[in-house]
Backbone as numpy.savetxt, mean C-alpha at the origin, in Angstrom:
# Nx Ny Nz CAx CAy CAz Cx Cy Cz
3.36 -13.18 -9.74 3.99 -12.27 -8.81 3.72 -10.84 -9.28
3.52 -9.92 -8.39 3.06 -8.57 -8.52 4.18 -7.35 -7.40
4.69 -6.82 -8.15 5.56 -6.01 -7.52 4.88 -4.64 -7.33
4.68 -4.06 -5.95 3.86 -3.23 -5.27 4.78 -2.15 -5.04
4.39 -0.99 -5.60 5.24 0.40 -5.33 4.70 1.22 -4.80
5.17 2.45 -4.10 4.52 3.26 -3.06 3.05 3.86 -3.56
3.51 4.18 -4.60 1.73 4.75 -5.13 0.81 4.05 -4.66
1.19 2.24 -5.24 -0.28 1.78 -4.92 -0.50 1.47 -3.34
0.20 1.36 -2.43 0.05 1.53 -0.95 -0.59 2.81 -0.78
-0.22 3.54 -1.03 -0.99 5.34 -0.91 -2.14 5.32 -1.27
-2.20 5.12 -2.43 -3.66 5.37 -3.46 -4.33 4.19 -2.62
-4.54 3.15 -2.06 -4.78 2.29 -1.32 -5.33 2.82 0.08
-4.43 3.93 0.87 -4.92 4.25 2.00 -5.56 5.48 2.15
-4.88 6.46 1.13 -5.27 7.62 1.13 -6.78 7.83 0.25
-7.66 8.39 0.94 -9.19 8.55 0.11 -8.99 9.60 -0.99
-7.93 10.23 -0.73 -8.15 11.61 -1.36 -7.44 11.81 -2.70
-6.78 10.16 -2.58 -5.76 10.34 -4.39 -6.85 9.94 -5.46
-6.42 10.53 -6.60 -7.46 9.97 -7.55 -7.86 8.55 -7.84
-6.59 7.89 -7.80 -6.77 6.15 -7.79 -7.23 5.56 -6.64
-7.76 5.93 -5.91 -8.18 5.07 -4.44 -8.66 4.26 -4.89
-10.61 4.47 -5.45 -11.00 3.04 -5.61 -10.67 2.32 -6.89
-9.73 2.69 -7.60 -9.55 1.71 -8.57 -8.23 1.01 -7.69
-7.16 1.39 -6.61 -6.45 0.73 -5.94 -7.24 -0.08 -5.05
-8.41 0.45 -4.23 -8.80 -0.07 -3.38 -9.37 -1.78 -3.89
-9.75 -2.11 -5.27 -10.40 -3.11 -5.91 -9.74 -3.79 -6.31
-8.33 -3.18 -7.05 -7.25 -4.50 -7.49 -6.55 -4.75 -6.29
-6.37 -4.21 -5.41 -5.53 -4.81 -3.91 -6.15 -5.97 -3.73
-8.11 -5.80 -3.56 -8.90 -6.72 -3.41 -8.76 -8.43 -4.12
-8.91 -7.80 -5.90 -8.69 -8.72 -6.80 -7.50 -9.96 -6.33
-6.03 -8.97 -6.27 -4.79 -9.58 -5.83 -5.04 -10.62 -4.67
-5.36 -10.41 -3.84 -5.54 -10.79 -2.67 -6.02 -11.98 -3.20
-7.63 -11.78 -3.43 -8.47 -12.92 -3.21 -7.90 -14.21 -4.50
-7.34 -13.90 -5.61 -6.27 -14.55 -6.17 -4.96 -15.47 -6.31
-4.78 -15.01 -4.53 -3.75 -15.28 -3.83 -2.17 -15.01 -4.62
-2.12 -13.55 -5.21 -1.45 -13.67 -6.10 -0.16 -13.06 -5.00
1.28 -13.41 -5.19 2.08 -12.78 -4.34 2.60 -11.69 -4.46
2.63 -10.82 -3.33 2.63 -9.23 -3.71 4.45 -9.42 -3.06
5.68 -8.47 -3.88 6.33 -8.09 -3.97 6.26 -6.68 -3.74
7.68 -6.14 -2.86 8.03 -5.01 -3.17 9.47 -4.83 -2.25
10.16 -4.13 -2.06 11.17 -3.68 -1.65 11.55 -2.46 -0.08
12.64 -2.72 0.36 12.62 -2.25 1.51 12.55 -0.55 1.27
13.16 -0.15 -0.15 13.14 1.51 -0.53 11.98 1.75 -0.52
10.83 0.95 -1.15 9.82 1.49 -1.29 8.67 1.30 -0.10
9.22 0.62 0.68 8.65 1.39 2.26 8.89 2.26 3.06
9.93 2.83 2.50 10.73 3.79 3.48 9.77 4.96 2.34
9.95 5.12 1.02 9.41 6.04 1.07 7.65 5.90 1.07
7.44 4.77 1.36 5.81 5.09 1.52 5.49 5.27 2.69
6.00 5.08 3.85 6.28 5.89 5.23 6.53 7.11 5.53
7.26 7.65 4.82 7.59 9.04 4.39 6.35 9.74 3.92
5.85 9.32 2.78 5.10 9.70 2.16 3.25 9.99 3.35
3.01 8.79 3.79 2.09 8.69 4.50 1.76 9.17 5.74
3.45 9.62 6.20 3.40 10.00 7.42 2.95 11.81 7.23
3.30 12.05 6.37 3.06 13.65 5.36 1.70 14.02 5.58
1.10 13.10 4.84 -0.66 13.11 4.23 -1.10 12.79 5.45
-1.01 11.71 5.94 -2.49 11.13 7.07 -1.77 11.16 8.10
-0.32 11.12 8.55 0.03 11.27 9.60 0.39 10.15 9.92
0.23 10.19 11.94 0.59 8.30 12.08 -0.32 7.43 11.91
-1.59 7.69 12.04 -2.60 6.99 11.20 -2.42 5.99 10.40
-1.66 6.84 9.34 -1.58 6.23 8.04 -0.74 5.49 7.68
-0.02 5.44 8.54 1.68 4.91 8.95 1.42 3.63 9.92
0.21 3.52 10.75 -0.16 2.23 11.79 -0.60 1.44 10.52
-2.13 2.31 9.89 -2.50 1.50 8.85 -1.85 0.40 8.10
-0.56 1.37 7.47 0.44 0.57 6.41 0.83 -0.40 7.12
1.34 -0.23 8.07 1.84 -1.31 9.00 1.77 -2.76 9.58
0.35 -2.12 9.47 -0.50 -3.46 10.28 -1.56 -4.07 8.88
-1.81 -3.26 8.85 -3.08 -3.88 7.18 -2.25 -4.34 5.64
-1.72 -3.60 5.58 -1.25 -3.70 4.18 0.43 -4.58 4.21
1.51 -4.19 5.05 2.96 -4.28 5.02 3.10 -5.87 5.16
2.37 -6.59 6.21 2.28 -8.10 6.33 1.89 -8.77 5.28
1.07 -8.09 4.04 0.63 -9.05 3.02 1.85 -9.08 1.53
2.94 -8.06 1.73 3.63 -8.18 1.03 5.14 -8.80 1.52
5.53 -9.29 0.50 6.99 -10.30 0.82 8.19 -8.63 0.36
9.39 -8.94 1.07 10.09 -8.19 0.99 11.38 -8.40 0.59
């Protein structure tokens, strides 16, 4: 089990943080592992917050639809 905090959702969507592609590859890793991703209802609220800031609603559909379904809550 892997507990997922707002950074790595960000650094994940956003191109422009320094960790992108090292997020973008262990998201990958996780995944194909089938390892179960954890995280919490605070830390979507503020990675919504956060995303809606930087990329807008964009970044906020993104989370939503790509990333938010693969984690348990």
């Amino acid at each position: 089990m892997t507990f997922v905090d707002s950074s790595a959702f960000i650094a994940q969507l956003d191109q422009d943080e320094a960790n992108h592609r090292d997020a973008k590859r262990l998201w990958n890793v996780l995944l194909d592992s089938n390892e179960e991703l954890l995280s919490t209802n605070y830390v979507v609220v503020e990675t919504y917050a956060v995303l809606q800031r930087k990329l807008g609603m964009d970044g906020v559909v993104a989370f939503s639809t790509n990333l938010l379904p693969l984690v348990e809550l």
